[in-house]
N, C-alpha and C positions, 0 to 999 in steps of 0.2 A: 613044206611051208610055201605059201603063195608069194608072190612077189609082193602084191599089196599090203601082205603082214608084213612083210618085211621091212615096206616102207612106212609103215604103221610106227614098228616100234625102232627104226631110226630117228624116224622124228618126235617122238617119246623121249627119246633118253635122254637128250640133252636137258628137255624140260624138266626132269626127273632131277637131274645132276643138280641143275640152277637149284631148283626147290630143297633139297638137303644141304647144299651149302648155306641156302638163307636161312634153314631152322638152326642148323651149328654157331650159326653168326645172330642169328634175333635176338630184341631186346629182351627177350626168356631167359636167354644164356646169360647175358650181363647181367639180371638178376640174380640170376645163381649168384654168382662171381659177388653180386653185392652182397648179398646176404650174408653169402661167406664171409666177405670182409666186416659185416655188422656184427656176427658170432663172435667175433676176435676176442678174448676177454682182454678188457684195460685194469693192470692189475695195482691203479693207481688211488693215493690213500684221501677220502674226503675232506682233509686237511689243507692239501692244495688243489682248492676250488679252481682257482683260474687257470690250472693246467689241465684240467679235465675239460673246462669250458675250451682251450686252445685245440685241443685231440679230437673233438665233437665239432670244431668247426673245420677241421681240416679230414673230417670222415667225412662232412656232406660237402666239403667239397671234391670229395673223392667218386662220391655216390654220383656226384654232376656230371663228370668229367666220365662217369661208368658208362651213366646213359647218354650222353653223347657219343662215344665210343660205339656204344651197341648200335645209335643210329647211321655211324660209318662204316661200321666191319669189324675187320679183325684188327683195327688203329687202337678201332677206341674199347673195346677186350685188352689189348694188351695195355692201354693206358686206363683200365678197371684194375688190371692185376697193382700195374705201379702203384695206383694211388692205395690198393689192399697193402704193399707194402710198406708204405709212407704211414699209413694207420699204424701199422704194428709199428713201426718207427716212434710215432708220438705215442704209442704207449709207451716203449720202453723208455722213452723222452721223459714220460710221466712219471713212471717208475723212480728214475734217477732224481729228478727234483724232489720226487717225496722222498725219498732217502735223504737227500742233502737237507729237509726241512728237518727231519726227524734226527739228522747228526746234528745240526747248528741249534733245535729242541734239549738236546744231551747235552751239548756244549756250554748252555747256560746254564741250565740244573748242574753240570759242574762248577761253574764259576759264583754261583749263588752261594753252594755249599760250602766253597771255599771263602764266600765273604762271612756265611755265619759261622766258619769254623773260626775269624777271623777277629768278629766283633764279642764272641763268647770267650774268649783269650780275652781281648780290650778290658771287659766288665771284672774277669778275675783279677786283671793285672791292676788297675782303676778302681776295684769296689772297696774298698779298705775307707771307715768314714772316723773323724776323730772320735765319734763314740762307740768304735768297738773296742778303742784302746783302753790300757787303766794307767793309772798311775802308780810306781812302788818305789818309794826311794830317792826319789827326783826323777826318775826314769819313766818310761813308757813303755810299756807291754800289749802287745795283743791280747785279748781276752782268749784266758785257757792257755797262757802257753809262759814259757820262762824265757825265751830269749827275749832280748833287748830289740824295739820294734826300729827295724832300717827300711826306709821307705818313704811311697808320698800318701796323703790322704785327702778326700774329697769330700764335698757338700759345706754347709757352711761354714768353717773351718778347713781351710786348704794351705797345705805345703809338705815340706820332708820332713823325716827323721833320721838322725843317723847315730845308730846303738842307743838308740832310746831319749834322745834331747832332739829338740826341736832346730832346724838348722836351717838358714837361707832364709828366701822372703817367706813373708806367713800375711796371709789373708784372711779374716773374720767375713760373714754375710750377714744381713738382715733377713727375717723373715720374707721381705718381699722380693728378695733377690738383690736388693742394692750394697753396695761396699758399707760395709762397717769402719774395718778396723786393717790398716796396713803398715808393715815395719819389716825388721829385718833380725833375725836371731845368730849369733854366733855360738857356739857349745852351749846351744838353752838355753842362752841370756840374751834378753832386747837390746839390739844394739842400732847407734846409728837416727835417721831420722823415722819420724812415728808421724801416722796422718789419721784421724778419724773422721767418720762421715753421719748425719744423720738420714734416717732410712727416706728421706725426699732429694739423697743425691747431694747436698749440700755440704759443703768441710763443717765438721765440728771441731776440730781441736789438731793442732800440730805442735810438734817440739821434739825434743831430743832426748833421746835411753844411752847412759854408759855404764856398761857395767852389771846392765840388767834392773839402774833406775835411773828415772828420770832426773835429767841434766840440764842447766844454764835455761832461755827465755824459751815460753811456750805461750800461746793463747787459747783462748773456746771461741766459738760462734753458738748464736741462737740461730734457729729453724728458719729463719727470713735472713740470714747472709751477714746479719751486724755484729758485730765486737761484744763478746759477753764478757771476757776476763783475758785480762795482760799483766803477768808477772813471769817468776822465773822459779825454778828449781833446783836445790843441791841435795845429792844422794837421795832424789825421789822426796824429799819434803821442798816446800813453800820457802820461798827466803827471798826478801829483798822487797821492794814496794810492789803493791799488787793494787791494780782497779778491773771494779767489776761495774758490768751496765748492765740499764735497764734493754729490753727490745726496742726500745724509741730510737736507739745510742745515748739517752745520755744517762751522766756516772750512777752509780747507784753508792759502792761501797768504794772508800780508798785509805790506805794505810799499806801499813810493812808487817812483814812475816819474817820471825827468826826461827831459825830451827822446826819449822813449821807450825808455827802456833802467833797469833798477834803478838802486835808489839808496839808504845807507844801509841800516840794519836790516832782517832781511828774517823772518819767522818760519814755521816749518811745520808743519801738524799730520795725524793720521790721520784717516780717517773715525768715528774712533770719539773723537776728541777729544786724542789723546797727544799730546806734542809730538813731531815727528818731527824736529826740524832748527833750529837758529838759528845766524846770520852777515850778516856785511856785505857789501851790494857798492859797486863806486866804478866807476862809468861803465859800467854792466851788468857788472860781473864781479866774483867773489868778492875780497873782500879781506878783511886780520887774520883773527880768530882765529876758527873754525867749529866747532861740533858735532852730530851727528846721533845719530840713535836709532833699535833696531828697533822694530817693531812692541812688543814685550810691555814696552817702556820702557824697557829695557839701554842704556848707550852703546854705538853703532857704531864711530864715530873722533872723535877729538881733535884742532884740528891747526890751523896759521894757513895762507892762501893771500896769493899776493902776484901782483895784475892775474892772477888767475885761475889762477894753478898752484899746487899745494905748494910751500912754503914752510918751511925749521926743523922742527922736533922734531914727531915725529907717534906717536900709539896707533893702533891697531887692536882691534876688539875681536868675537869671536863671540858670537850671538846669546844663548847661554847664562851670560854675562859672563866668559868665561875670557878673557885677552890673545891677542890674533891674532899680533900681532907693533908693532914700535918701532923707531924712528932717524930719520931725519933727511932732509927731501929737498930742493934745489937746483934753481932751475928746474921744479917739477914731476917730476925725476929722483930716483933714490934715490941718498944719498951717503955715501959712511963704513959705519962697523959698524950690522949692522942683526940684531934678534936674533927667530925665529919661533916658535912654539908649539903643537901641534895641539891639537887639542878637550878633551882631557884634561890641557893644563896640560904635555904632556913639548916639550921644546924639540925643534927640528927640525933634524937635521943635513944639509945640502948633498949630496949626493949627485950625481954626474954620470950623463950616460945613455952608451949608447953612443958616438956620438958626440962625447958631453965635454961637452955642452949642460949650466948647471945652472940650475933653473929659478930666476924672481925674487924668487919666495917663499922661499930658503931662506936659514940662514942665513949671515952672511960680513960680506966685504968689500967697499963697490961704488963703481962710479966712471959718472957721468956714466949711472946708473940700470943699469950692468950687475955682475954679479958677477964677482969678480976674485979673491977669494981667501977661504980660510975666517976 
């Protein structure tokens, strides 16, 4: 070999050297490397978006950091491989959080299930409504069953039972959800204070139960808040003076109650205050002497009753004060001559119809409350 080759491929080699180092080290190579690290499968679940978007932004920043590298050497190769391991890092990053989304996923669907195991207990425990019960004997029963119902019940009637009597407070509703009716039961009897409500919310009536009836003073309201009736009660009846009003407030009816039934003087008035009516009764029913009135203040009729019928000598009279008619009734009957009058005062004569029928009103003769003769 000549000296001149010799110095030929001296000075070759080096050049030769330089040139395979820089294919080893070109940006060729850090593709590989990136590629490689872009193959990596991320084996995380579309669930958690945002940590895929996290692992995608820290792979191109890995890919930057690649080719950077390849344009310095074997620096930035080995800071391709890091950042290929920081990838695989946030996948398994990725990994984890979807697992932890998909336990804290479990997590609920357990707690869920344990609220509706929770609320379908509530409804069995809670469904019981006063009308699936019956009555037998004084008692309460479940429907279909023989024991004595212990327990509470719901919907519009709400409270306990204990061995089949109604026990503690007890609640009524209204159709529209408003309070009815509230009290307080001892061994199935009302005891204690009692309050009612009309379905606009308003008290209608308060008093007192011993015993399982109504005891000493109690009132009503009408639907607009006013005083409808003020008396009292013993063992659940009426006793003692009682007034009742019009919705204006003022009185309508007032008298005494014995035994629950009238008694003595009894007086009546309009909404507008007229007197409409005075008389006695004796064991709740009219007796002696009575009078009423229309509306504009006129007498209506005249006349005594006796245990509740007509009784003796009676007027009548039209609203405009002319006489209606007069006589006499028996038993509640009309008896004897009895004389009638229409509106303007001319008297009214008997008349038959086809039949022979003549009516009660006219005038005549009667026996045992019929007409007999003129």
């Amino acid at each position: 070999m000549s000296n001149s080759l010799v110095e030929m491929i001296k000075s070759t080699v080096p050049f030769f050297i330089i040139f395979c180092f820089l294919i080893s080290n070109s940006s060729w190579g850090a593709k590989v490397n990136i590629e490689t690290v872009q193959a990596e499968p991320v084996k995380s679940e579309p669930v958690e978006s945002e940590v895929l978007e996290t692992d995608a932004a820290e792979q191109d920043s890995d890919i930057a950091e690649g080719e950077t590298g390849a344009a310095e050497g074997e620096t930035g190769a080995a800071e391709g491989e890091a950042g290929a391991t920081e990838g695989e890092a946030g996948a398994t990053e990725g990994e984890s959080k979807t697992f932890t989304g998909e336990s804290g996923a479990s997590g609920e669907e357990s707690t869920q299930s344990t609220n509706d195991k929770a609320k379908s207990k509530a409804v069995k425990i809670a469904g019981v409504k006063f009308e699936d019960l019956v009555k037998r004997e004084e008692l309460y029963f479940k429907k279909f069953s023989n024991v004595a119902f212990t327990g509470k019940v719901t919907g519009k009637k709400q409270g306990a039972f204990k061995d089949g009597k109604i026990e503690g407070p007890w609640f009524t509703y209204h159709d529209n959800g408003q309070l009815w009716q509230k009290s307080n039961y001892i061994d199935g009897k009302t005891e204690g204070p009692w309050f009612d409500y009309h379905s606009n919310g308003k008290l209608s009536g308060k008093g007192n139960y011993k015993d399982g009836k109504k005891n000493g003073p109690s009132e009503r309201y009408h639907e607009n808040g006013k005083l409808q009736w003020q008396g009292s009660f013993m063992n659940g009846k009426y006793e003692g003076p009682s007034t009742s009003f019009h919705d204006n407030g003022k009185v309508w009816q007032k008298g005494i109650y014995k035994d629950g039934k009238h008694e003595g003087p009894w007086v009546i008035y309009t909404n507008k205050g007229q007197l409409s009516g005075k008389g006695n009764y004796t064991n709740g029913k009219r007796d002696g002497a009575w009078v009423s009135y229309w509306d504009n203040g006129k007498l209506m009729f005249k006349g005594r009753f006796k245990n509740g019928d007509q009784e003796g000598n009676w007027v009548n009279y039209y609203i405009n004060g002319q006489l209606s008619g007069k006589g006499k009734y028996k038993n509640g009957k009309k008896e004897g001559p009895w004389v009638f009058y229409n509106k303007n005062g001319i008297k009214r004569i008997a008349s038959r119809t086809f039949s022979g029928f003549v009516f009660d009103n006219e005038t005549g003769t009667y026996k045992n409350g019929k007409w007999v003769r003129e």
